[in-house]
C-alpha angles and dihedrals in degrees: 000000000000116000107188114189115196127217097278089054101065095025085147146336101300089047081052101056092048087051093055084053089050073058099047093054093057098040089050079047086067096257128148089214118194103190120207111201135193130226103276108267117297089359097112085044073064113057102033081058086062092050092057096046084059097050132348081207095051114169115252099235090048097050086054092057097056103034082050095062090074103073092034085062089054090050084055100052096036088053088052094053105041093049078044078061089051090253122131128241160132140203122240123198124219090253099051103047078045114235096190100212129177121262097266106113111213097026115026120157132233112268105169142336119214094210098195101097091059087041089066087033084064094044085054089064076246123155101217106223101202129198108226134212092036140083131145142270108237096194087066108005101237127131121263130193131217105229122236125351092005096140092070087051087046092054097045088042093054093037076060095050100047093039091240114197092225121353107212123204110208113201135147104286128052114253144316112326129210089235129333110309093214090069099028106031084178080073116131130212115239122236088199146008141181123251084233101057093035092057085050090052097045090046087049106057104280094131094199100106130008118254092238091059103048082043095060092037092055094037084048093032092223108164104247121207123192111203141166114262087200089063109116102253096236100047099040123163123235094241114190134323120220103201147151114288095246086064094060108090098205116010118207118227084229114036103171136337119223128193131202125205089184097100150112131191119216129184133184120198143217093356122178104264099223134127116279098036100123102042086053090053102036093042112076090039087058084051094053092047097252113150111224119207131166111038119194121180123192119174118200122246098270083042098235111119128026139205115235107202108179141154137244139180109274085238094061100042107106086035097061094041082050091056084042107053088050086051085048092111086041096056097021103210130164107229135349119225124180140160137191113194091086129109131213109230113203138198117196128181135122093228082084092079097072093026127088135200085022094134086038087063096052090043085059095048087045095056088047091070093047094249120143126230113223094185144340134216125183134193129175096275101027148023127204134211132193120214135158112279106234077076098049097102093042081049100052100040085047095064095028076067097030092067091036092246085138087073090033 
């Protein structure tokens, strides 16, 4: 099996020795247990703030170098408790398991894993200590990381390539929420849930477990548990499993409703209705990485010009008024509008799917409250609203009662 154990959870020493009894108790359970483990909390902040001392224009491979020796602190530590608690064990390195990654310092992406190091590492009696969010480039040997998040895509990776039989994620809460427990504290935690929603909540501003992660467990279809690493280790609760559907017993039409405050509206106005518009417009946005997301369209009655309403990331908003505004004679559009102190509100569940007039019934409820919808997108297994986000908690409480999911 893969334990992965998150920033929080090995914060320092002490955190580090619980987390090695979270270890014992799966190893005296009968496990081989290959542990993937985080830079200690705000450890990577760190040291990417001493990169940047050095040289705003820091070069990618070295910055790798140095943000990777965080975690491989934490292997270090981890290993040297374990083998103090007469367990043995040893820490891997990205580059020596290997975790074979792409070319693209700072967020490369998994490409293959030669499990046969950890194999004999097993047939040693060996706990494998491994450092997460880092592999290697074959092409040049250096070290790549795996941006953001990545410990969580190296243990499920890993979990793939050794055919574990669950792969458990260990944070600091204990399992998959409804919605966020800070604004609904009606909130349930979830026994199960589907990859798919899962993968939906996690795209949609549930910061439980990072996109990459839920996509290769679903593509590789390895059971994911999130669990609490402050559980006490021999009394653990079970957390929350992330499964295929036909595991789940009795499936809600709503399972969990996410919101996102990283977003930005943008509007442009009285432009010329004509083909090729869009790509025009979408086009250079796709070429600069930004990610585009609700898409409203509204032509005017001649039908000659049209007003293009979408959504951005917050983080790329001037930047994309800014590529607009240079692509204004190309588009030809009157005037741009944009705002940024709005949220996206979001429903998940895969009982959707043979349901109907499930968002009608939120947008009346909605309406009910007096809050205004901006835009909607809808998919098979969610739809999405964006309001203005003074009313996100009023908005979010409304539909977590509105699909029963207080009583869940």
């Amino acid at each position: 099996m893969v334990m992965k154990f998150g920033g929080t959870s090995v914060a320092n020493v002490d955190r580090i020795r619980n987390v090695a009894r979270h270890v014992a108790r799966e190893v005296a359970a009968g496990y081989e247990v290959a542990v993937v483990v985080s830079a200690m909390s705000g450890k990577t902040n760190e040291l990417v703030g001493w990169v940047k001392d050095a040289d705003p224009l820091y070069g990618a491979a070295e910055y790798d170098t140095v943000v990777a020796s965080g975690e491989q602190v934490t292997s270090g530590l981890l290993a040297i408790a374990l083998n103090k608690d007469g367990i043995k064990a040893r820490s891997w390195q990205g580059w020596q398991i290997p975790i074979h990654t792409s070319d693209a310092h700072g967020s490369a992406r998994i490409e293959g894993i030669d499990p046969t190091n950890l194999d004999e590492s097993f047939k040693r009696g060996e706990v494998a200590v491994i450092s997460g969010f880092q592999g290697v480039n074959p092409q040049t040997g250096r070290i790549a990381t795996l941006g953001r998040g990545g410990s969580d895509t190296s243990a499920v990776a890993i979990a793939a390539a050794i055919g574990a039989e669950r792969c458990d994620i260990y944070t600091d809460v204990d399992g998959v929420y409804t919605t966020d427990p800070r604004v609904v504290p009606k909130a349930q935690r979830m026994e199960r849930v589907t990859f798919e929603e899962m993968l939906e909540m996690a795209s949609l501003g549930a910061k439980v477990l990072q996109v990459r992660s839920v996509e290769l467990a679903m593509v590789h279809r390895v059971p994911t548990t999130v669990r609490s690493s402050f559980d006490p280790p021999d009394a653990a609760r079970p957390g929350t499993l992330i499964c295929d559907e036909d595991q789940i017993v009795e499936q809600q039409i709503i399972t969990g409703i996410a919101f996102s405050k990283d977003e930005a509206q943008i509007t442009l106005r009285a432009v010329k209705d004509s083909p090729g518009i869009a790509a025009a417009i979408f086009g250079p946005l796709a070429d600069a990485n930004i990610n585009v997301d609700m898409i409203i369209q509204t032509v005017s009655g001649d039908q000659s010009t049209t007003d293009m309403t979408f959504t951005v990331p917050a983080a790329d908003y001037e930047r994309s008024r800014a590529i607009l505004d240079a692509q204004r004679d190309t588009i030809q559009f009157g005037q741009i509008e944009g705002a940024t102190d709005v949220v996206k509100v979001s429903a998940i569940g895969v009982g959707m799917r043979s349901h109907a007039g499930v968002a009608a019934k939120a947008f009346r409820a909605l309406a009910q409250k007096g809050i205004n919808i901006r835009a909607i997108t809808t998919s098979e297994i969610k739809f999405s609203v964006l309001i203005d986000a003074a009313y996100t908690e009023l908005a979010v409480r409304t539909l977590h009662s509105l699909y029963g999911l207080d009583q869940a």
